[in-house]
Each structure stands twice: as C-alpha cells, then as structure tokens.
C-alpha atoms as a printed R data frame, in Angstrom:
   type eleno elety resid chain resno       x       y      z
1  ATOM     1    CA   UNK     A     1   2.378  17.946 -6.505
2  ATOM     2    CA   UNK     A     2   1.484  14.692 -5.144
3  ATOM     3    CA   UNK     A     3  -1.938  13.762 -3.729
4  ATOM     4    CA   UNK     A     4  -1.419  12.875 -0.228
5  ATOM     5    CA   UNK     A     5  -3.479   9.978  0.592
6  ATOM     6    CA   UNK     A     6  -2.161   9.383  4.401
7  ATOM     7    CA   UNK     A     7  -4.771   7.533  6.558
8  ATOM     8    CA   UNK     A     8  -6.841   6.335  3.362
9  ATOM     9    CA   UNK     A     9  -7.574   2.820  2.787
10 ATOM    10    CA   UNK     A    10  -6.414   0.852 -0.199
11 ATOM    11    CA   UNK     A    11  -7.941  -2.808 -1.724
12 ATOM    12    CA   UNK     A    12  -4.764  -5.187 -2.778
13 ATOM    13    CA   UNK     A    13  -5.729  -6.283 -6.808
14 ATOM    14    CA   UNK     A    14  -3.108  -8.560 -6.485
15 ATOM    15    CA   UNK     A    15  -1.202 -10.648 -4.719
16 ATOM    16    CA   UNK     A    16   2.880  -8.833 -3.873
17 ATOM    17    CA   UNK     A    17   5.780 -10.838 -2.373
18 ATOM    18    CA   UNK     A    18   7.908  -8.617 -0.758
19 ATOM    19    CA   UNK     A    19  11.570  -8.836 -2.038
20 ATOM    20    CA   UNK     A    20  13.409  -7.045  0.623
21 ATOM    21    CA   UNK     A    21  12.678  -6.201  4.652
22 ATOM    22    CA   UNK     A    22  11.474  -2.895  4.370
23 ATOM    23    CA   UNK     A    23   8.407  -3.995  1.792
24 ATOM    24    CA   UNK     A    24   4.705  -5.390  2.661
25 ATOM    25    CA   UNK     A    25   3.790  -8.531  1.295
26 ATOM    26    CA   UNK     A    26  -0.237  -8.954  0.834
27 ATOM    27    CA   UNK     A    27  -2.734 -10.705 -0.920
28 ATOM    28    CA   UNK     A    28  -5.015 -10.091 -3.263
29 ATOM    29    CA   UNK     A    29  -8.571  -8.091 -1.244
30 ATOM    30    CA   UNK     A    30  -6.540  -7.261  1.587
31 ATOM    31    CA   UNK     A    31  -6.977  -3.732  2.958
32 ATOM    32    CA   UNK     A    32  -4.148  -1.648  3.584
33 ATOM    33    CA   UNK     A    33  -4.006   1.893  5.532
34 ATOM    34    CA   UNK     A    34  -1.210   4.219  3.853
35 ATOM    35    CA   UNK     A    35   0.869   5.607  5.851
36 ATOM    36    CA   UNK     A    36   2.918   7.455  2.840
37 ATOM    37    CA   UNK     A    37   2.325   8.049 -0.444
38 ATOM    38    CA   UNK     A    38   5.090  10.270 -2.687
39 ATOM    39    CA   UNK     A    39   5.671  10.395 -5.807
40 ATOM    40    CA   UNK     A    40   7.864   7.318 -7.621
41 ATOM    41    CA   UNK     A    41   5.362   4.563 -7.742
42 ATOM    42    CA   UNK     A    42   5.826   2.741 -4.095
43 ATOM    43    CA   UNK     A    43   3.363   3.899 -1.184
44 ATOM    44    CA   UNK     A    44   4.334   3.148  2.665
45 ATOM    45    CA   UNK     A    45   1.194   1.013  4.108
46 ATOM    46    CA   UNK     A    46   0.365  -0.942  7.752
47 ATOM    47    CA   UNK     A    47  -1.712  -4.154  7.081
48 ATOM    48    CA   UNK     A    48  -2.302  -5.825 10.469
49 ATOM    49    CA   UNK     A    49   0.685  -5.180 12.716
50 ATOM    50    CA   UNK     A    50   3.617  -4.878  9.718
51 ATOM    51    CA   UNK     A    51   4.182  -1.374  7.610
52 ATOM    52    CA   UNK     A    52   6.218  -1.115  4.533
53 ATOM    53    CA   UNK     A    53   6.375  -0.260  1.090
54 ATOM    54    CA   UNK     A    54   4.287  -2.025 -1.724
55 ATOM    55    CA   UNK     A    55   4.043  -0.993 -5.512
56 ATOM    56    CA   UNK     A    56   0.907   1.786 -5.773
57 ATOM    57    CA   UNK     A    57  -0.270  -0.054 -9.208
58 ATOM    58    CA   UNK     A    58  -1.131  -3.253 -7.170
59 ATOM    59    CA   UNK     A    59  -4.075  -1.454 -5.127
60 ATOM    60    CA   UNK     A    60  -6.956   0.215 -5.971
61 ATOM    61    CA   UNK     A    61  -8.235   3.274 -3.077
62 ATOM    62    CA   UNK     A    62 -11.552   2.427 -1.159
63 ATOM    63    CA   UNK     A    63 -13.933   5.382 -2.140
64 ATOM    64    CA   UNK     A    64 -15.010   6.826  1.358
C-alpha cells in the first residue's frame, strides 16, 4: 500500500518542463504541497496558484 503523503511538502532537485496541460512545471528548490500521491511514479502537487502532476523522482520530501 502506498504511503499517502497528502498535505506534505516536497523540495524540486531539478528543474521539470511540463509536456502536457495537466503537469506542473518547476524549478529546481521550489517547494511543492502534494495534493496526491499513488502509486506509478507521478504525484499531483499545487506550487503557487497551478496543481498538476510532476515525476515523484524529481523531489525530495521536507522532513517536518
């Protein structure tokens, strides 16, 4: 079962261009709040005022 990290922060490693409309493009230290996070490899994040999906590999979780 999947860890559900909802509401947790996450710090970008790298930079992601978003290839279609429904991912989040961010740059490398930016902080992200997940949203959703199931299993497959993408997580659902808001960073500012846009949400989508960005690979899980490019961010590290903020220990809180």
């Amino acid at each position: 079962m999947a860890e559900n990290y909802q509401g947790k922060s996450v710090k970008a490693n790298y930079n992601f261009k978003a290839q279609n409309t429904d991912e989040l493009s961010f740059n490398k230290n930016d902080i992200i709040v997940i949203t959703q996070s199931p299993e497959g490899g993408w997580w659902e994040g808001t960073l500012d005022t846009k949400t989508g999906w960005f690979p899980m590999n490019y961010v590290e979780l903020i220990k809180q």
